[in-house]
N, C-alpha and C positions, 0 to 999 in steps of 0.2 A: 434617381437622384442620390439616392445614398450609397452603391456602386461610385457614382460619378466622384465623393465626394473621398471615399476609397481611396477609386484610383489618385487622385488630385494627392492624398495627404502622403501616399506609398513614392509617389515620383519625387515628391520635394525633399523628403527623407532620405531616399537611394541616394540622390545626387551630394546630398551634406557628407551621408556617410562615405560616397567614391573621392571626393576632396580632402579628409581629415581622418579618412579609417573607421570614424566610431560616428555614433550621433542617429544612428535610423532608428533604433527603439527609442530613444529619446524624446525625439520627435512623433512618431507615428503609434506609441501608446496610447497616450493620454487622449489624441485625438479620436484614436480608433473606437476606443471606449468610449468617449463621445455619441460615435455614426452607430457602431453595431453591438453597443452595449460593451464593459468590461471584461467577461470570459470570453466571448469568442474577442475581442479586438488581442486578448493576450496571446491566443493560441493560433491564431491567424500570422499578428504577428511574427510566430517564430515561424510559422509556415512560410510566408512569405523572407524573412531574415536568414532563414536556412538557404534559399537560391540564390540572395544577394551573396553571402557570404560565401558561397559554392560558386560562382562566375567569380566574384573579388581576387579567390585564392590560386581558383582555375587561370584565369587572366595576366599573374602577378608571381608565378609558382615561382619563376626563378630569383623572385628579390626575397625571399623567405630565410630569417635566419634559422637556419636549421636548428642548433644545438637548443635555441630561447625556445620554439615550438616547442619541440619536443618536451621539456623540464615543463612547460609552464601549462602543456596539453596536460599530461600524467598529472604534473598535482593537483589541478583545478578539476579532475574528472575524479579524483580519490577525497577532497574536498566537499563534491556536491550533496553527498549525506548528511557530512556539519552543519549546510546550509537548510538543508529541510528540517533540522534539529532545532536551528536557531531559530528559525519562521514558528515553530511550535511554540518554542519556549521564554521568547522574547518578545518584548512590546513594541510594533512595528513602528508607531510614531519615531519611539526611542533609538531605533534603530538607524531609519532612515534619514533622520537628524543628524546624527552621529559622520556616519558616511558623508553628505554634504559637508561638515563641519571639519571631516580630515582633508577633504576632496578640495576644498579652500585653504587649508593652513600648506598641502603638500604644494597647490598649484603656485601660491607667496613664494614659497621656498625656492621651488623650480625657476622661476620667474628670478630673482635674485644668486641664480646662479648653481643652485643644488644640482650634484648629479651621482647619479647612483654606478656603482661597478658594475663594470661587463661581469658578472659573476654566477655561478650556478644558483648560491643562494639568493640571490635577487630575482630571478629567475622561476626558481620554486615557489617565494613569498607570494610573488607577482601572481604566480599563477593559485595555489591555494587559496587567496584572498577571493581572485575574482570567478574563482569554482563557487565557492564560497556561499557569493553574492547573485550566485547566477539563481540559484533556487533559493533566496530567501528572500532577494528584493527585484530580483531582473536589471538591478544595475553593473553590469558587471566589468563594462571596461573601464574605468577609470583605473585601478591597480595596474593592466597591465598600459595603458595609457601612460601613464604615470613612470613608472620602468625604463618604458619604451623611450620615452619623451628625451628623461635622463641621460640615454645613453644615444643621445645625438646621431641617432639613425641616418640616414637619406630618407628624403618622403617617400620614396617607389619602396625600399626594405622596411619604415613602416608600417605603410599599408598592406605590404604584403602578410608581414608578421603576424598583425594584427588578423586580417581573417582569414588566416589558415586559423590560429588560436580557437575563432569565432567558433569556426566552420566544427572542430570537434564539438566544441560546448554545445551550439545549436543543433547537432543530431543527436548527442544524449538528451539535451534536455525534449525534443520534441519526442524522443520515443517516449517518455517518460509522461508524456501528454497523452500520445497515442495508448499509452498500457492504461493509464484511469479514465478513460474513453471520452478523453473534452475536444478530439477531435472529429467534431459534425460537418452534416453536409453544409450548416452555415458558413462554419470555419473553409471550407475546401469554396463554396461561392465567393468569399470574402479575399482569399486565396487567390482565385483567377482573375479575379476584378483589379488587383492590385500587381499581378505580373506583370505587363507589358508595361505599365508606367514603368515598374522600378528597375526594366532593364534600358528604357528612356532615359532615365533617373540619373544610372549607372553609367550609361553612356556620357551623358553630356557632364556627371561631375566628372568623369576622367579628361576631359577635353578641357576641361577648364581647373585641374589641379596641375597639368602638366605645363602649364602658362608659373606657375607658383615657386619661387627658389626655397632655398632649404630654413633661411632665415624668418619670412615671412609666415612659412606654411607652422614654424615653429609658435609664430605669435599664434594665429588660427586656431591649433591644437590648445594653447592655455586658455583663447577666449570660450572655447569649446568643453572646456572642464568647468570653466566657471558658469557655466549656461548649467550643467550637466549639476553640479552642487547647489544652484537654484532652484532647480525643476528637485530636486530631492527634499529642500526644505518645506515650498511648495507642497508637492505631496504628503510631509509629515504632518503638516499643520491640519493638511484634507482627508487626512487617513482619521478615520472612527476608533 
């Protein structure tokens, strides 16, 4: 049953995150920790978010803005130290509040018409923020979300941007899991159980974001941010 319920939470999450770029930790944390307790559902997670992310980019290579990758890979991978600094030395309630509470004010903005420069420095920010966030809350897309959004992509360049982006984050941060050794053979069961859904997952939200024009998919993404600044506040309030 608790495999079964695994895979069930891994395929509903693949398919949000093949439709919108983002949204599979979002979703398949809080539940994972649920079914297989919170370390292994975090470390599994990225087990399993590390292939999504790796067929997304594989799948998608050619809509990838090169130059964004690139700046927003390098900052966010020289950033991820900050972030294990701040998880130290900051108070996570306060933290994860915080993040909700810009993730709302930027998503208003957007929505009303805000948009950010194709610019290196946007670029950088983007990416340093959500290196950032990657090791101190696990929330990490919304900055380049956010970025991305701004600068009125096509959804296929997107998606694509988004998990090459991922795709680095998610293999430093899993080594990084791997060298303090919270990867078990729970983690690796939890892992296989939730493969075949999330390339199910994968499959059928690409079939069904390719039905999607650029202007709707643009609504999608803000209601997806504001799900995402929910589930942040949520957690602040439930964090000890």
């Amino acid at each position: 049953m608790t495999y079964t319920l695994v895979a069930l939470v891994v395929g509903v999450a693949a398919a949000i995150q093949a439709v919108g770029g983002f949204g599979f930790s979002l979703l398949a944390v809080p539940l994972l920790a649920v079914v297989v307790g919170a370390k292994t559902g975090v470390v599994a997670n990225g087990a399993i978010g590390l292939g999504l992310v790796a067929l997304m980019a594989s799948r998608n290579r050619r809509g990838v803005a090169g130059r964004t990758f690139l700046i927003a890979s390098v900052s966010g991978l020289a950033a991820m130290p900050l972030g294990l600094l701040v998880l130290t030395k900051i108070n996570g309630r306060a933290l994860t509040a915080t993040i909700g509470a810009s993730v709302v004010v930027l998503t208003w903005a957007l929505a009303r018409g805000l948009r950010f420069s194709d610019s290196d420095f946007t670029d950088a920010v983007a990416g340093l923020c959500s290196g950032a966030l990657a090791t101190s809350t696990g929330t990490n897309g919304p900055p380049l979300v956010l970025v991305l959004h701004g600068k009125e992509l096509e959804p296929s360049a997107f998606r694509a941007t988004l998990a090459a982006i991922f795709l680095v984050q998610s293999v430093a941060a899993f080594a990084a899991f791997a060298i303090v050794g919270r990867v078990t053979a729970q983690v690796g069961r939890v892992a296989l159980a939730g493969y075949p859904t999330m390339v199910l997952g994968l499959l059928a939200g690409e079939r069904f974001a390719a039905r999607i024009d650029g202007p709707r998919f643009r609504r999608i993404v803000l209601m997806m941010l504001v799900t995402s600044a929910v589930v942040s506040f949520v957690g602040a309030w439930l964090k000890d």
